[in-house]
C-alpha positions as CSV (number, residue, x, y, z in Angstrom):
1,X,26.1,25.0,9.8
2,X,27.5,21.7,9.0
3,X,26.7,19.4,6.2
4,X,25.6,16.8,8.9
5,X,23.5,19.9,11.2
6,X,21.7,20.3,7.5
7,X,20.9,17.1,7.2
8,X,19.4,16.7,10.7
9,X,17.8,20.1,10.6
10,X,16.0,18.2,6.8
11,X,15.0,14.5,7.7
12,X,13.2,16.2,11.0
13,X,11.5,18.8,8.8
14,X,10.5,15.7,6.5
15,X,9.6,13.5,9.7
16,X,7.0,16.6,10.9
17,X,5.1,16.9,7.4
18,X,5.6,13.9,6.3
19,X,2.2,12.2,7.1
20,X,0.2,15.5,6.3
21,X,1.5,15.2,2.7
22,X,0.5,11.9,2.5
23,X,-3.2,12.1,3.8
24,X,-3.4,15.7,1.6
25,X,-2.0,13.9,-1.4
26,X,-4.4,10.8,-0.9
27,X,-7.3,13.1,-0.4
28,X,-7.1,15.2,-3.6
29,X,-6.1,11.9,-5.5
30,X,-9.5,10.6,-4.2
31,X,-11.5,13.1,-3.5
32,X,-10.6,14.7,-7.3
33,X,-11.2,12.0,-9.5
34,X,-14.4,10.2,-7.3
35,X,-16.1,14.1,-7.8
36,X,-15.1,13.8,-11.8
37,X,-16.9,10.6,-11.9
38,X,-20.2,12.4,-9.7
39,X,-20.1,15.1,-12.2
40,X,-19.7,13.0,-15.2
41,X,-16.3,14.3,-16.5
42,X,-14.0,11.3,-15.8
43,X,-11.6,10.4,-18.2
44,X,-11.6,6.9,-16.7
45,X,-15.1,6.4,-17.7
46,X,-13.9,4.1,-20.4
47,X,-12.1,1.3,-18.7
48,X,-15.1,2.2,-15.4
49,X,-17.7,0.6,-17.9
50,X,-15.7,-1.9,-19.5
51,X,-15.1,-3.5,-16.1
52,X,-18.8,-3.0,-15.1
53,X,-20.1,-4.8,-17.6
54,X,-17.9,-7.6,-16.9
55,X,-18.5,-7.9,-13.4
56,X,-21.5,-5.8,-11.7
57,X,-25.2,-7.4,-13.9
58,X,-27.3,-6.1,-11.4
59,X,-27.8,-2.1,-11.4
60,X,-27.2,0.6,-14.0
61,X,-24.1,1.7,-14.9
62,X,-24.8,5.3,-14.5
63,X,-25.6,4.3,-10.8
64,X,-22.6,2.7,-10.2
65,X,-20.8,5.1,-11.8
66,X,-21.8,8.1,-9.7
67,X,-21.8,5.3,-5.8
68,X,-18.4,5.0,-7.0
69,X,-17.0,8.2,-7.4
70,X,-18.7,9.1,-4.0
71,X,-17.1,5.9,-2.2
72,X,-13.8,7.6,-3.9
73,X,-14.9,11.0,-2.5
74,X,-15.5,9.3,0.9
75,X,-11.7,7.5,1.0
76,X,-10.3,10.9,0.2
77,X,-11.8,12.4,3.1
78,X,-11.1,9.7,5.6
79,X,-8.1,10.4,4.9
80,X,-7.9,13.8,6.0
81,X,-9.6,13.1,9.5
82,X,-7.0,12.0,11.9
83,X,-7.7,8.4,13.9
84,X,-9.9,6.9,10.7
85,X,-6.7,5.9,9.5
86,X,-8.1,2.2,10.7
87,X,-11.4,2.5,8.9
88,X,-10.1,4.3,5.7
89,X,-7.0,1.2,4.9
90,X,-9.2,-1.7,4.7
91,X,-11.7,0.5,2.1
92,X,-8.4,2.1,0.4
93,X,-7.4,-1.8,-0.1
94,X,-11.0,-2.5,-1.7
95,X,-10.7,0.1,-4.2
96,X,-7.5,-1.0,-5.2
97,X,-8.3,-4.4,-5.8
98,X,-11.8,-3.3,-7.8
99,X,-9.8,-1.1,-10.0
100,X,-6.9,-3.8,-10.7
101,X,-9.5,-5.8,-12.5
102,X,-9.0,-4.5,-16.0
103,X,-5.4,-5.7,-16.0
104,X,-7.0,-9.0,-16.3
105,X,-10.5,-8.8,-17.3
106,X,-9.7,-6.1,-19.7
107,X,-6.3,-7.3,-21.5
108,X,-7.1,-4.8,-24.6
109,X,-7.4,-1.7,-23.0
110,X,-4.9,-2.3,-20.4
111,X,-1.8,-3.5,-22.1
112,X,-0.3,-2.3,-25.5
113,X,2.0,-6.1,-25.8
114,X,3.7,-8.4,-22.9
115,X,4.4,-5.8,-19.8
116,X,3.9,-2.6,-21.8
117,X,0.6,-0.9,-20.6
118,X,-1.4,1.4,-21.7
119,X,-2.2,4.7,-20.6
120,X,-5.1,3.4,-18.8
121,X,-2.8,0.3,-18.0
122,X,-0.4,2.8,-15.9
123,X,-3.1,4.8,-14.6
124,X,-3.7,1.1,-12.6
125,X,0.0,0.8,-12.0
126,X,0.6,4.1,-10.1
127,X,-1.6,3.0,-7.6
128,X,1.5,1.1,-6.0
129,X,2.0,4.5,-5.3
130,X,-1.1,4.5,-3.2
131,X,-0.5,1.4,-1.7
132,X,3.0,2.4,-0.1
133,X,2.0,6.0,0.7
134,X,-0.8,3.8,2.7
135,X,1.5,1.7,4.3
136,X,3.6,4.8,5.5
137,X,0.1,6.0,7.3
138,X,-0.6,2.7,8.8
139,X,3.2,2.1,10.1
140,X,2.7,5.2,11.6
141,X,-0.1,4.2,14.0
142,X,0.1,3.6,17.5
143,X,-0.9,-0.1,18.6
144,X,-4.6,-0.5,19.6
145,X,-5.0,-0.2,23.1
146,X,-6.7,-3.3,25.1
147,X,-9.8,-2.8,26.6
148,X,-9.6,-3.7,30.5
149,X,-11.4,-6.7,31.3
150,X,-12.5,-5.0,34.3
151,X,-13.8,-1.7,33.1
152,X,-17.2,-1.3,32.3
153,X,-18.1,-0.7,28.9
């Protein structure tokens, strides 16, 4: 077998599992650390609060605490459930932008000096991670078919 045959034989093996790795990785990212916020063992319960009490006045933060790991739980199983892909981006995209708010609204906990985080600083930054393991799903779709004007609905 050539060196070329190999490497054929490789990026198709990588092109088959490719996308099951990512919506497996996504869902135990999600689905592990929403059901450690549901059962109160989070490490990230910290910086969770410190943002809450900037930004949500209007419930407890025990509540909030446990909707969010659950909406967390919910994103990681979307994931897994092929043709959600469409539903699951848009609430991926929420989360992401909820939980970049300590970089700003929590300097302190989030950053050790200028561009040197914390470790709760690049817990936030590895979700770039996320964000381009998303992307790869959503490339990965087929375009939205048209509905016919003429077909009954």
């Amino acid at each position: 077998m050539s060196l070329e045959s190999l490497d054929i034989k490789l990026i198709n093996f990588f092109k088959r599992v490719s996308m099951p790795c990512a919506r497996f990785a996504l869902f135990v990212v999600f689905f592990w650390f929403g059901i450690l916020k549901v059962i109160g063992l989070s490490p990230a319960a910290g910086v969770v609060q410190g943002l809450f009490e900037k930004t949500v006045p209007f419930m407890s933060f025990g509540t909030f605490f446990v909707a969010f790991g659950l909406f967390e739980c919910l994103i990681g199983i979307m994931f897994l459930i092929k043709g959600l892909e469409r539903l699951v981006i848009p609430l991926l995209f929420l989360h992401i932008i909820l939980t970049a708010g300590p970089l700003v609204l929590l300097p302190a906990m989030s950053w050790q000096s200028f561009m040197v985080p914390t470790l709760e600083g690049q817990y936030i930054i590895k979700n770039l991670v996320i964000i381009a393991t998303a992307l790869g799903i959503a490339a990965n779709l087929h375009p939205m078919r048209r509905l016919n004007e003429n077909s009954v609905n």
